[in-house]
C-alpha positions as CSV (number, residue, x, y, z in Angstrom):
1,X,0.0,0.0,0.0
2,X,1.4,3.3,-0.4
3,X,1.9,5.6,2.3
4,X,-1.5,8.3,1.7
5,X,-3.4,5.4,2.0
6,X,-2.0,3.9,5.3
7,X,-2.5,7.2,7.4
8,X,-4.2,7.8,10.5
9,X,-7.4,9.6,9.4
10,X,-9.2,12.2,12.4
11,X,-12.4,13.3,11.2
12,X,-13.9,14.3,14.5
13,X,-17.4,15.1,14.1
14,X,-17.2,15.9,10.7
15,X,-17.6,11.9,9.6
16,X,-19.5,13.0,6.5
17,X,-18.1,16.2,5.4
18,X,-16.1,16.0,1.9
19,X,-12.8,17.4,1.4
20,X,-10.4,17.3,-1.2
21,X,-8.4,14.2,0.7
22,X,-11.5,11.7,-0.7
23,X,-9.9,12.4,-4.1
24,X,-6.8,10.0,-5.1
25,X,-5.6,12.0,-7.5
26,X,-5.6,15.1,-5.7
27,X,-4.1,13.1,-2.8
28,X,-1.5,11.9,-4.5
29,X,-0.6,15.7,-5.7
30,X,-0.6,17.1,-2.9
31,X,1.9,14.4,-1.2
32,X,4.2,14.7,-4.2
33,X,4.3,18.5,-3.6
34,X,5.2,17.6,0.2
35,X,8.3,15.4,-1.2
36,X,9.6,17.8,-3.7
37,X,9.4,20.5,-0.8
38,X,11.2,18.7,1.5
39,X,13.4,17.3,-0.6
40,X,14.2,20.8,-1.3
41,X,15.2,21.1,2.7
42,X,17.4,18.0,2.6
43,X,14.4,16.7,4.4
44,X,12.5,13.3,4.0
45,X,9.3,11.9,5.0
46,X,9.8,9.7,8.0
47,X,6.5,8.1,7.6
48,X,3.2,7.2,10.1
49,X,1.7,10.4,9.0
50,X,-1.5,11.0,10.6
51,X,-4.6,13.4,8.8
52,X,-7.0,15.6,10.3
53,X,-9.8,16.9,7.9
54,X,-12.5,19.4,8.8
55,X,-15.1,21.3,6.2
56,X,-12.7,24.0,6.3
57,X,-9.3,22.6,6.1
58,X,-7.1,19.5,5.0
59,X,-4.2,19.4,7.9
60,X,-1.7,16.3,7.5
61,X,1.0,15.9,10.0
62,X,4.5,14.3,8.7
63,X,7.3,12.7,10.6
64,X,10.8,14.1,9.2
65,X,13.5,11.8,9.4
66,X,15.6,13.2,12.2
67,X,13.9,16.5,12.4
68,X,10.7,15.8,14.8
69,X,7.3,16.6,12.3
70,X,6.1,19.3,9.7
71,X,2.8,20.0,8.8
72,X,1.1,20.0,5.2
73,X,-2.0,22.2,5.2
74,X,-4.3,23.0,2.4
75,X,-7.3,25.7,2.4
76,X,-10.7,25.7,0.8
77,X,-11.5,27.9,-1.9
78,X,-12.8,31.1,-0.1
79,X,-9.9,30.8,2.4
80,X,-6.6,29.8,-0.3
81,X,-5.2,33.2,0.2
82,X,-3.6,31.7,3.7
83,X,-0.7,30.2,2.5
84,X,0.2,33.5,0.3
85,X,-0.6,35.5,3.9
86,X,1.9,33.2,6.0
87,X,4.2,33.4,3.7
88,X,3.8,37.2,3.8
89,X,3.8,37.6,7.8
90,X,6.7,35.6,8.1
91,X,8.4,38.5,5.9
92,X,6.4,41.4,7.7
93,X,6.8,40.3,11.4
94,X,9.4,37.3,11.6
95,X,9.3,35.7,14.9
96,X,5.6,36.3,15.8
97,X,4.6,33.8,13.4
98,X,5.4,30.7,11.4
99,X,7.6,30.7,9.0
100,X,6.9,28.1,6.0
101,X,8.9,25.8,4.6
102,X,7.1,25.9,1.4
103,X,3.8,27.5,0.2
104,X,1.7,27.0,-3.2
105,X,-0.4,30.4,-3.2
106,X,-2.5,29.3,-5.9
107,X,-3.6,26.2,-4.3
108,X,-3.6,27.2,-0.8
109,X,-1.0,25.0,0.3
110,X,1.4,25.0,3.1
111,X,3.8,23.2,4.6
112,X,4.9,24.6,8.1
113,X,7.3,23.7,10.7
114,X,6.1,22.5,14.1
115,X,5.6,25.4,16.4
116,X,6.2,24.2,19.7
117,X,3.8,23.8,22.6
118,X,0.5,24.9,22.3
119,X,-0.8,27.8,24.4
120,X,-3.9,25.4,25.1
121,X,-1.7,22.7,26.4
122,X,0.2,25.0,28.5
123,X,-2.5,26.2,29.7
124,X,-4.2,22.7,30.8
125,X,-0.6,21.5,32.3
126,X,-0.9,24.6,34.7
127,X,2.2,26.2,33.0
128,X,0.3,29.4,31.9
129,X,-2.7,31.5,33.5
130,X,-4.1,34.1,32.9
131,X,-1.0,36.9,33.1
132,X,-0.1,34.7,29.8
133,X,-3.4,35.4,28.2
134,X,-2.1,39.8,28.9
135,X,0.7,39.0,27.6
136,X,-0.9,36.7,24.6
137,X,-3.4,39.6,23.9
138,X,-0.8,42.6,23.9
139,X,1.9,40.8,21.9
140,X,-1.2,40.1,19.0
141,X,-2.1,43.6,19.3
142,X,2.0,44.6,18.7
143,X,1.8,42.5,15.9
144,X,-1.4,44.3,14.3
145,X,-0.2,47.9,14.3
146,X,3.0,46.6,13.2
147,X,0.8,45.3,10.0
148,X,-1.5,48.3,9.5
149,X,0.8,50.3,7.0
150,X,0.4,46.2,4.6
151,X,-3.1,46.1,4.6
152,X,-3.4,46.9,1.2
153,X,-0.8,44.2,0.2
154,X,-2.7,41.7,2.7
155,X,-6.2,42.5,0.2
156,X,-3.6,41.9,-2.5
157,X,-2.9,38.2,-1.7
158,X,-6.9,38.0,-1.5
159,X,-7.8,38.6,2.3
160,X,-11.2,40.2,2.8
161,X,-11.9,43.1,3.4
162,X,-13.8,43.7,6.4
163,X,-13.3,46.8,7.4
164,X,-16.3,49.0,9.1
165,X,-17.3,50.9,5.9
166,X,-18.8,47.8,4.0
167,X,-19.7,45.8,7.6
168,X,-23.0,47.0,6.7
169,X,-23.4,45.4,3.0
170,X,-21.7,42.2,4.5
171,X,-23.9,42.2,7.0
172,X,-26.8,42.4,4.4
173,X,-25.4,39.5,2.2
174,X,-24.7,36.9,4.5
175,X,-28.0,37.8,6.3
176,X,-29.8,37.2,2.7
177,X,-28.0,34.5,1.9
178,X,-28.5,32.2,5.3
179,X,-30.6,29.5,5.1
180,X,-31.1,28.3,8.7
181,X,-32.2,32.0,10.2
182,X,-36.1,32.1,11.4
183,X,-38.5,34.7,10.2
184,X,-38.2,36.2,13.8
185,X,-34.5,36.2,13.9
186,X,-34.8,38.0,10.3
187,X,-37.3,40.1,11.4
188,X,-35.0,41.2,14.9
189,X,-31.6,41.8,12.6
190,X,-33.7,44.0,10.1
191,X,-34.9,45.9,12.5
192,X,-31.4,45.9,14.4
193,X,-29.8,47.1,10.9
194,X,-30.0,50.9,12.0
195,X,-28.4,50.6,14.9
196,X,-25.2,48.6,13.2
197,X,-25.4,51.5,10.8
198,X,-24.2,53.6,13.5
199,X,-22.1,51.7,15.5
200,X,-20.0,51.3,12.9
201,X,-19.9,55.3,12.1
202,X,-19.1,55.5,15.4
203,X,-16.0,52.7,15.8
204,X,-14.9,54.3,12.3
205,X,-14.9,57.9,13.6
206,X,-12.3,57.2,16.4
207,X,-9.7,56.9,13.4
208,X,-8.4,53.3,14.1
209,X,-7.6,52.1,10.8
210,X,-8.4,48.5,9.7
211,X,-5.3,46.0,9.8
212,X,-5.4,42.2,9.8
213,X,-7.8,40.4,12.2
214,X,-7.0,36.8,12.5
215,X,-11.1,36.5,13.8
216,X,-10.6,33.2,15.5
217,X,-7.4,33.9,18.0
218,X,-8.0,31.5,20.8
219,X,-5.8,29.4,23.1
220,X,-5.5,26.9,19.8
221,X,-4.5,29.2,17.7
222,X,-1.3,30.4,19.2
223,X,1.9,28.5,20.1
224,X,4.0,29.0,23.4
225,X,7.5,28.4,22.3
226,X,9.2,29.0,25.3
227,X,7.5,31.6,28.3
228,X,6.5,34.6,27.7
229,X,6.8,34.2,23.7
230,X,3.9,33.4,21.4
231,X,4.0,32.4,17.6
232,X,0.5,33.1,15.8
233,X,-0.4,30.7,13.3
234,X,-4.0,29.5,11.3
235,X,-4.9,32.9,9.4
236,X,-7.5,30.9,7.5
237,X,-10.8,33.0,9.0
238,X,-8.5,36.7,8.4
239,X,-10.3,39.5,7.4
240,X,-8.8,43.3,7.1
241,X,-11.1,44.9,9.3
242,X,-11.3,47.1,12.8
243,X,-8.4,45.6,14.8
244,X,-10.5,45.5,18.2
245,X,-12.9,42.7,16.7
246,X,-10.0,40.3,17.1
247,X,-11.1,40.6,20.9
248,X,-14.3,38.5,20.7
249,X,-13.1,35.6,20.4
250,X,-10.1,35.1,23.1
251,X,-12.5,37.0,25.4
252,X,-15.1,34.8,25.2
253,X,-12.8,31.7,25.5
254,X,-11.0,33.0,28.5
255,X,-14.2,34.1,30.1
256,X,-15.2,30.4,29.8
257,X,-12.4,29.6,31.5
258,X,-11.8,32.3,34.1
259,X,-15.1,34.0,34.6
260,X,-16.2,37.8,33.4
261,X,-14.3,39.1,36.1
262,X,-10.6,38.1,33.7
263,X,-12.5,40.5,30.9
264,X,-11.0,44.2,31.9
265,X,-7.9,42.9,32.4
266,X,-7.9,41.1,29.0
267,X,-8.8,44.3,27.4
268,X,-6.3,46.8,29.3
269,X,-3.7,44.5,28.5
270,X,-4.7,44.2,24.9
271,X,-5.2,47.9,24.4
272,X,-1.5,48.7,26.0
273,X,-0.2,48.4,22.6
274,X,-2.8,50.9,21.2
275,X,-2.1,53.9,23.7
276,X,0.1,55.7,21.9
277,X,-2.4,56.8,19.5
278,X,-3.7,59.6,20.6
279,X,-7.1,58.3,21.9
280,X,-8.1,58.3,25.0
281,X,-8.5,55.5,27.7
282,X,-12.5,56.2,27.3
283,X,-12.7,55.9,23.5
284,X,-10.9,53.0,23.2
285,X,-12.6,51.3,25.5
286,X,-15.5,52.5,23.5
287,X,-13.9,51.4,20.2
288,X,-14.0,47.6,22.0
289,X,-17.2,47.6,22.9
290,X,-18.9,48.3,19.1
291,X,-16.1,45.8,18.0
292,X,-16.8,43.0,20.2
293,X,-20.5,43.4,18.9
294,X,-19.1,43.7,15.7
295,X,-16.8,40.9,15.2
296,X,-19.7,38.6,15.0
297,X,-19.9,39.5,11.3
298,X,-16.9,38.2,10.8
299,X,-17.0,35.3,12.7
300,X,-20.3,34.8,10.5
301,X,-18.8,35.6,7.2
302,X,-15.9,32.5,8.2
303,X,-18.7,30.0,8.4
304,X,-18.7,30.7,4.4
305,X,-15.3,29.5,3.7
306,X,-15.6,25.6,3.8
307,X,-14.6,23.2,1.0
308,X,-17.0,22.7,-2.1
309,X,-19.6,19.6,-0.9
310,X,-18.5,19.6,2.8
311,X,-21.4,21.3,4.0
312,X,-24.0,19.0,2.7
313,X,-22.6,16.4,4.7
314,X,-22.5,18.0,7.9
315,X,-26.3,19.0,8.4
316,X,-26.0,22.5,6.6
317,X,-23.1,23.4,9.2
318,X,-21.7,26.8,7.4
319,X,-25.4,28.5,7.5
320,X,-26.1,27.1,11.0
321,X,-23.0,28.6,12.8
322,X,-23.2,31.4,10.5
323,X,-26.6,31.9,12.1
324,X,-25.5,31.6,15.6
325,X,-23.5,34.3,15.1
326,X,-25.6,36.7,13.9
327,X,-27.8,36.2,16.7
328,X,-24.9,37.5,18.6
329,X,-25.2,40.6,16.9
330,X,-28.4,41.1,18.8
331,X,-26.8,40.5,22.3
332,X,-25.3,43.5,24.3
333,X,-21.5,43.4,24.7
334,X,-20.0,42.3,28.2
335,X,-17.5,45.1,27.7
């Protein structure tokens, strides 16, 4: 048997969900692009890969003879500009994120070095708590001003743009276009479309410009290389948009964790970074309220970017959490 057809496959819940992996011929491409790259390194596949595949990505993790594991990933459609992104932050901000060992733009490939520890399982070991999360947070936000003068190039390599002046005509078109939302929910986010109006005239009159939101930065999403020091990686949900959406989703997850009570001290520590811009404490905590509320649009619009088929098998899975988060549009911010 040959080696793409011995590996351990994780589908997790997603049992039915198609991705490109169920093709042979694509399989077999994209494991002869792996060789060639690290041939390329003076690498070599060690063998016992093992697969994880999810509606929204094809992740394959691969042994390297003498060199621990690297890690072949491969986008859907709507998210391929990933791999030209990576390749681009490495360039733009070395050291705060991965730095790939190969990357196939047009395909929305990757292959990528192993990170380290994961924040998540430092956390769960008891070796981080939440003065890692500040220090998590305002690293991230270092990183995003560091980015706002490439937002243009970013859009250039196909990231969306989110940014508050067409949140409003997003908003609209993912509304439309969701399939699982009730006549009532419809009815409460037309009605609630006024209001959005002006929350975002008011984030965009503080004068934060938009740079890259990763819109999914949780405890996963980040590695801990050694303490203190944390290496961002999975830019597959980006959007250019306000930078303080970024917050909704590490807040909520350490507010799961640590209560509500962790929140102002997640945000201070984020918004250190952003001090020296002339606003003042009150507007931007201002500026992370609307963009808590906010980020939901993104974190709706990701829902979109799943492979071809994959959400047939999984129960309609892109509209319903797409759904969900619209309905947190209608929820007042705990900020």
């Amino acid at each position: 048997m040959r080696r793409d057809e011995t590996a351990d496959v994780d589908r997790g819940r997603y049992r039915d969900a198609v991705t490109p992996w169920e093709s042979g011929t694509w399989r077999q491409s994209a494991l002869a692009w792996v060789e060639a790259a690290l041939a390329a390194h003076g690498l070599r596949d060690a063998g016992g890969r093992s697969v994880r595949l999810r509606p929204w990505s094809v992740l394959v993790r691969i042994p390297v003879e003498g060199h621990g594991a690297v890690f072949f990933k491969a986008s859907p459609p709507a998210g391929a500009f990933e791999a030209g992104l990576t390749e681009a932050l490495s360039r733009r901000i070395p050291g705060r994120v991965l730095e790939p060992i190969a990357v196939d733009a047009e395909r929305g490939w990757s292959l990528l070095p192993d990170g380290g520890p994961l924040f998540r399982d430092e956390l769960e070991r008891g070796a981080a708590g939440l003065p890692e999360w500040e220090a998590m947070l305002r690293q991230y936000a270092e990183a995003q001003r560091e980015l706002t003068p490439f937002a243009e190039e970013m859009q250039s390599l196909g990231v969306p743009d989110s940014t508050v002046a067409v949140l409003p005509e997003i908003f609209d078109r993912i509304t439309a276009e969701n399939s699982v939302l009730g006549q009532a929910d419809r009815t409460a986010l037309r009605d609630l479309r006024p209001r959005l109006v002006d929350w975002c005239a008011e984030l965009a009159s503080f004068g934060i410009a938009g740079t890259l939101d990763h819109s999914d930065l949780h405890d996963g999403q980040s590695f801990m290389p050694e303490p203190g020091r944390f290496v961002f990686f999975d830019w597959g949900d980006a959007a250019i948009a306000h930078p303080f959406c970024s917050l909704l989703v590490p807040g909520r997850t350490a507010r799961e964790r640590y209560g509500p009570e962790a929140l102002p001290r997640l945000r201070d520590a984020y918004l250190e970074p952003w001090t020296g811009t002339g606003h003042t404490a009150a507007e931007l905590r201002r500026s992370v309220s609307l963009a808590w509320r906010l980020g939901a649009i993104g974190r709706a619009c990701s829902w979109g970017r799943l492979f071809p088929g994959a959400s047939e098998g999984t129960g309609g899975l892109g509209d319903a959490d797409g759904a969900r988060w619209l309905r947190e549009l209608l929820t007042e911010p705990p900020l």
